[in-house]
C-alpha atoms as an extended CHARMM CRD file, in Angstrom:
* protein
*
       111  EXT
         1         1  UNK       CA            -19.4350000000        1.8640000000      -36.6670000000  PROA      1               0.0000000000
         2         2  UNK       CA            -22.9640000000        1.1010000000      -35.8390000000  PROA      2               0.0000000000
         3         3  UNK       CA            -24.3930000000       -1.4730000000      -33.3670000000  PROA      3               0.0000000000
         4         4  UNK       CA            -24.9450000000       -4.2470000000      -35.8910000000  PROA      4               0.0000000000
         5         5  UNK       CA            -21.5740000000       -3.8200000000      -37.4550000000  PROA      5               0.0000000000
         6         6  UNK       CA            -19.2560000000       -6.7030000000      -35.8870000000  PROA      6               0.0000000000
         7         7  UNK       CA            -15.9240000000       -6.9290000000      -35.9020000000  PROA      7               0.0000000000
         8         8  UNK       CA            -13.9210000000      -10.4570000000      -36.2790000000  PROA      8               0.0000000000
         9         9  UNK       CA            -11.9610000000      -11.8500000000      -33.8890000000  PROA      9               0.0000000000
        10        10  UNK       CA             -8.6720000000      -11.9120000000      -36.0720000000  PROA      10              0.0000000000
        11        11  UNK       CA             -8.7610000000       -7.9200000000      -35.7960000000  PROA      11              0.0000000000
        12        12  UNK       CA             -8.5890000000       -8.0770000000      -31.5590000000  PROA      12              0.0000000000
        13        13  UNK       CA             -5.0530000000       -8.6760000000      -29.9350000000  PROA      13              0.0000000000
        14        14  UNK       CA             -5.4250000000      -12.0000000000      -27.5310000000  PROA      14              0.0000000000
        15        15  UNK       CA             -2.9540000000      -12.1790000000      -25.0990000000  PROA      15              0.0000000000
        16        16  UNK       CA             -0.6080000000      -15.6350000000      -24.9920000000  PROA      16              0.0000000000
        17        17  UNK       CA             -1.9960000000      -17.9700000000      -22.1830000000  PROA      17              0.0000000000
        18        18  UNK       CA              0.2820000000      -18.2430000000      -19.1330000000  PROA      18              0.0000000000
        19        19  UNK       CA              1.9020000000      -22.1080000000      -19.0340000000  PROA      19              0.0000000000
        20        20  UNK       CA              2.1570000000      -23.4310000000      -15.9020000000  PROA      20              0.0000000000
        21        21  UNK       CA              5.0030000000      -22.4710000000      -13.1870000000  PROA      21              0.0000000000
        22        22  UNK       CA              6.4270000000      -25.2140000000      -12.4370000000  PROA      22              0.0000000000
        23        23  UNK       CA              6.8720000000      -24.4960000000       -8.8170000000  PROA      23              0.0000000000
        24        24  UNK       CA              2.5500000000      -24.4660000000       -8.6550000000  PROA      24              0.0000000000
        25        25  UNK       CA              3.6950000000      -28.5140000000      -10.0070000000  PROA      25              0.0000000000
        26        26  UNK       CA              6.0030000000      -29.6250000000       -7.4520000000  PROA      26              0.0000000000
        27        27  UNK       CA              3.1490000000      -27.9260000000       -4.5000000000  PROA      27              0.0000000000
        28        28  UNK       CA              1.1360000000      -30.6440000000       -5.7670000000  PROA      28              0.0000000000
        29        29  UNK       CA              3.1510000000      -33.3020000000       -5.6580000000  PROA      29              0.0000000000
        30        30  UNK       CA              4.3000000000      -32.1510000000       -1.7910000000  PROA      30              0.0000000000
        31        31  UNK       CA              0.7580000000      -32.4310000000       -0.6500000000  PROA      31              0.0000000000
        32        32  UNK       CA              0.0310000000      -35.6900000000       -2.0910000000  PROA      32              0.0000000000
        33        33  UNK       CA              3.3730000000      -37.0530000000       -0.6190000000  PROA      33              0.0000000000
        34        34  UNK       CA              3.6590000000      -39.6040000000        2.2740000000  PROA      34              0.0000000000
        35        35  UNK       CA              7.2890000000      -39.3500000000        2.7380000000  PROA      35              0.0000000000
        36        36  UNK       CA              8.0190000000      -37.5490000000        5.9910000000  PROA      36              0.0000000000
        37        37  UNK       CA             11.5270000000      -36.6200000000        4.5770000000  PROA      37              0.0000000000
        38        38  UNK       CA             10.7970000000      -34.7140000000        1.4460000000  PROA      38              0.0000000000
        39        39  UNK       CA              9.2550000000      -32.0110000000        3.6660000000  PROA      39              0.0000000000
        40        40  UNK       CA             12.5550000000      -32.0180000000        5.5890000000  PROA      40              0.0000000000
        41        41  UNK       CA             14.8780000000      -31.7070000000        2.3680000000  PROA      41              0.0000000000
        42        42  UNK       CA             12.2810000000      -29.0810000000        0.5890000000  PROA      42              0.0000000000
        43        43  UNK       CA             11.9120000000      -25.8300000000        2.6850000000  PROA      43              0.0000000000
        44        44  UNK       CA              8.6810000000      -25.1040000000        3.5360000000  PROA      44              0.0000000000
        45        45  UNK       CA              6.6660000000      -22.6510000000        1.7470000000  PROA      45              0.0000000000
        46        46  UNK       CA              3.7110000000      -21.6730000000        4.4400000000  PROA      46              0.0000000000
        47        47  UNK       CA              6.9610000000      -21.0640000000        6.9330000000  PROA      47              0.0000000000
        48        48  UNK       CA              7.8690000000      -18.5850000000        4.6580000000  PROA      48              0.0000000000
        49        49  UNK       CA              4.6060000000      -17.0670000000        3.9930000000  PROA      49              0.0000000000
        50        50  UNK       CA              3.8240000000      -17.1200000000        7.8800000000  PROA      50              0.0000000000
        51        51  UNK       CA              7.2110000000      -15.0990000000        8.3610000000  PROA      51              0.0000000000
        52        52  UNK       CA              6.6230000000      -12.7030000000        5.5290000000  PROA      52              0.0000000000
        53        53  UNK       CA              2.9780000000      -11.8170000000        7.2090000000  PROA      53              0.0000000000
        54        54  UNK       CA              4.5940000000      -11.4260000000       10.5520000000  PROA      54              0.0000000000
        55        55  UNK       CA              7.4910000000       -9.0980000000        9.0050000000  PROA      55              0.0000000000
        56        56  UNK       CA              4.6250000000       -7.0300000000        7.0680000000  PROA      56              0.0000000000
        57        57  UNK       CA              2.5510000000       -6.8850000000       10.2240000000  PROA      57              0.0000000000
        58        58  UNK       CA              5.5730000000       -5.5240000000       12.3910000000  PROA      58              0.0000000000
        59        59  UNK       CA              6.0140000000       -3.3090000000        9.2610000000  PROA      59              0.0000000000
        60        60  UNK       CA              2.5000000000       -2.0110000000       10.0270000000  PROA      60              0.0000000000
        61        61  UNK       CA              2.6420000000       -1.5760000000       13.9170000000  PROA      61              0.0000000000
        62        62  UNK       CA              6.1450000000        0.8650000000       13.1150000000  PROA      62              0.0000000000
        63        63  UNK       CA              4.1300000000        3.2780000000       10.3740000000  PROA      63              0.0000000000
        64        64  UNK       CA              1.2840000000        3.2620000000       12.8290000000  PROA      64              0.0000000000
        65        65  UNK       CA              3.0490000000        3.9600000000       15.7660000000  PROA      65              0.0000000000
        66        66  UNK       CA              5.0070000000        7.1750000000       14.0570000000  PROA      66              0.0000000000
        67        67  UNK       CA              1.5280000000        8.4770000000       12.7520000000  PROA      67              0.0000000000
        68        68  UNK       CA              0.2140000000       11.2880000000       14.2130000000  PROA      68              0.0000000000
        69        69  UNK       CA             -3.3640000000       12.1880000000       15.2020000000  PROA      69              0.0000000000
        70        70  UNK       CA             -5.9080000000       14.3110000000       13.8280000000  PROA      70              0.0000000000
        71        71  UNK       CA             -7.2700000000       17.8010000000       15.1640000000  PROA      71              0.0000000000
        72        72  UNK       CA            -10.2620000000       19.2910000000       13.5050000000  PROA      72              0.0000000000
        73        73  UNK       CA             -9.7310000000       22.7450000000       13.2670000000  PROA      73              0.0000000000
        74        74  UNK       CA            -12.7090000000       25.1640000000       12.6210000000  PROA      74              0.0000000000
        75        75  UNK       CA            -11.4600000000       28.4220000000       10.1580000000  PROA      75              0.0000000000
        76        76  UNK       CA            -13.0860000000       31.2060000000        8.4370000000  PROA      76              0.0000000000
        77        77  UNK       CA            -13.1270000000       31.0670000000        4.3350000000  PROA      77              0.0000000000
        78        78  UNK       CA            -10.1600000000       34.5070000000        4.5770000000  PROA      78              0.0000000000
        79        79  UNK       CA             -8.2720000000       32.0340000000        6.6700000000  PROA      79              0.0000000000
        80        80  UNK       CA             -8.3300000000       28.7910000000        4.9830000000  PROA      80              0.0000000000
        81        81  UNK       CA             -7.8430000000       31.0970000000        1.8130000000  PROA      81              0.0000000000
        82        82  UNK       CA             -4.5230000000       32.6690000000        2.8820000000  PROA      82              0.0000000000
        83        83  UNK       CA             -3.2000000000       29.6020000000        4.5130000000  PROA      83              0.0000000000
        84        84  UNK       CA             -4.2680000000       27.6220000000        1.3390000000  PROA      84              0.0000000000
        85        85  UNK       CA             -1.9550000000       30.2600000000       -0.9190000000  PROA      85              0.0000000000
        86        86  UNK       CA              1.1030000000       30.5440000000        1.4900000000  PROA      86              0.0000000000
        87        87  UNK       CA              1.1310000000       26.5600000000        1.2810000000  PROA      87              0.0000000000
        88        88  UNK       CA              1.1920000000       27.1650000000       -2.7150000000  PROA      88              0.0000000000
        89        89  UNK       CA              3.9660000000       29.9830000000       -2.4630000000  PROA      89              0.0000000000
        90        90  UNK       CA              5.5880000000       27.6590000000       -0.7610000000  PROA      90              0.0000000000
        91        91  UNK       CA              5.2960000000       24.2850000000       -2.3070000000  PROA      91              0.0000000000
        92        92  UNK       CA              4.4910000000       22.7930000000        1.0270000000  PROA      92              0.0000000000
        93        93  UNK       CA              1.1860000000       21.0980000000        2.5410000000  PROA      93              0.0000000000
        94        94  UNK       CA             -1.3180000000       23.2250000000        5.0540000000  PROA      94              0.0000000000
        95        95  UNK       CA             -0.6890000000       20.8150000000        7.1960000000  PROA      95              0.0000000000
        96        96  UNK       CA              2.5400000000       21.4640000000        7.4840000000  PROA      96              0.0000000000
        97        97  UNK       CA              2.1120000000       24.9060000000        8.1980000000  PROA      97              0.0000000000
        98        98  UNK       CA             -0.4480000000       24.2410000000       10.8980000000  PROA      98              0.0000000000
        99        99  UNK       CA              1.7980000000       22.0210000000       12.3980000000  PROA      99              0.0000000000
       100       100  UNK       CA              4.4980000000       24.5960000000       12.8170000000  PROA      100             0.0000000000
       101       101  UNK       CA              2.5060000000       26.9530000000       13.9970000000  PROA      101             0.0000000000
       102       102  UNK       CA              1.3600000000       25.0530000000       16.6280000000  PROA      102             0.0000000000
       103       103  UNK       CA              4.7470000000       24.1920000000       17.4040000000  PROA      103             0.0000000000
       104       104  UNK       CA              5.8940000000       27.5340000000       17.4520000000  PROA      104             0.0000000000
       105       105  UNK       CA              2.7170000000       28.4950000000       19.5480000000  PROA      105             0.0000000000
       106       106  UNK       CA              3.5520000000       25.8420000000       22.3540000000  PROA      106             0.0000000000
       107       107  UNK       CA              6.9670000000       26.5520000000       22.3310000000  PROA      107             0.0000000000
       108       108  UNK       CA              6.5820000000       30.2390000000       23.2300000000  PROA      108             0.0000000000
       109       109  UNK       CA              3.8320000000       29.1760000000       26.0950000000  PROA      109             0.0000000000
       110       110  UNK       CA              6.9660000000       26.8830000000       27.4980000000  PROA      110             0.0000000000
       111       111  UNK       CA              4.8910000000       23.5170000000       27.2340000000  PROA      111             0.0000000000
């Protein structure tokens, strides 16, 4: 096909238009509302939201708090080559075998 060729628009695939929810309906209507009790019978949504962003925020202090920190560690290309293989033969990460090491290391020392 060149540039000027065009194509119709029967011969693209449109996707159906999404109809309304209607829960995005009855939001409406509870903002507009003056009655104090139909907040009371309806539970309220931003209390939910609120507590979902506090239980993914907790969620993120716990992963952060089990994380480990970094160590740059300055090796030689025959070095980084054989730990990069035994972490192949393996199946495992270099990290993983740096981190034993150093375990292992420590360990011996008595600290």
């Amino acid at each position: 096909m060149s540039r000027r060729d065009t194509l119709p628009l029967d011969e693209f695939a449109l996707a159906a238009r999404k109809q309304a929810v209607r829960g995005d309906e009855d939001r409406g209507s509870d903002l507009v509302s003056t009655d104090p009790n139909s907040d009371r019978t309806s539970p309220d949504r931003s209390d939910l939201r609120q507590e979902a962003r506090k239980a993914l925020r907790r969620m993120k202090r716990e992963r952060v708090k089990g994380q480990s920190c970094f160590v740059n560690v300055n090796l030689d290309r025959p070095t980084k080559r054989r730990l990069k293989l035994a972490a192949f033969h393996d199946d495992t990460t270099m990290q993983a075998i740096v981190e034993a090491a150093i375990v292992k290391y420590l360990d011996e020392l008595g600290l």
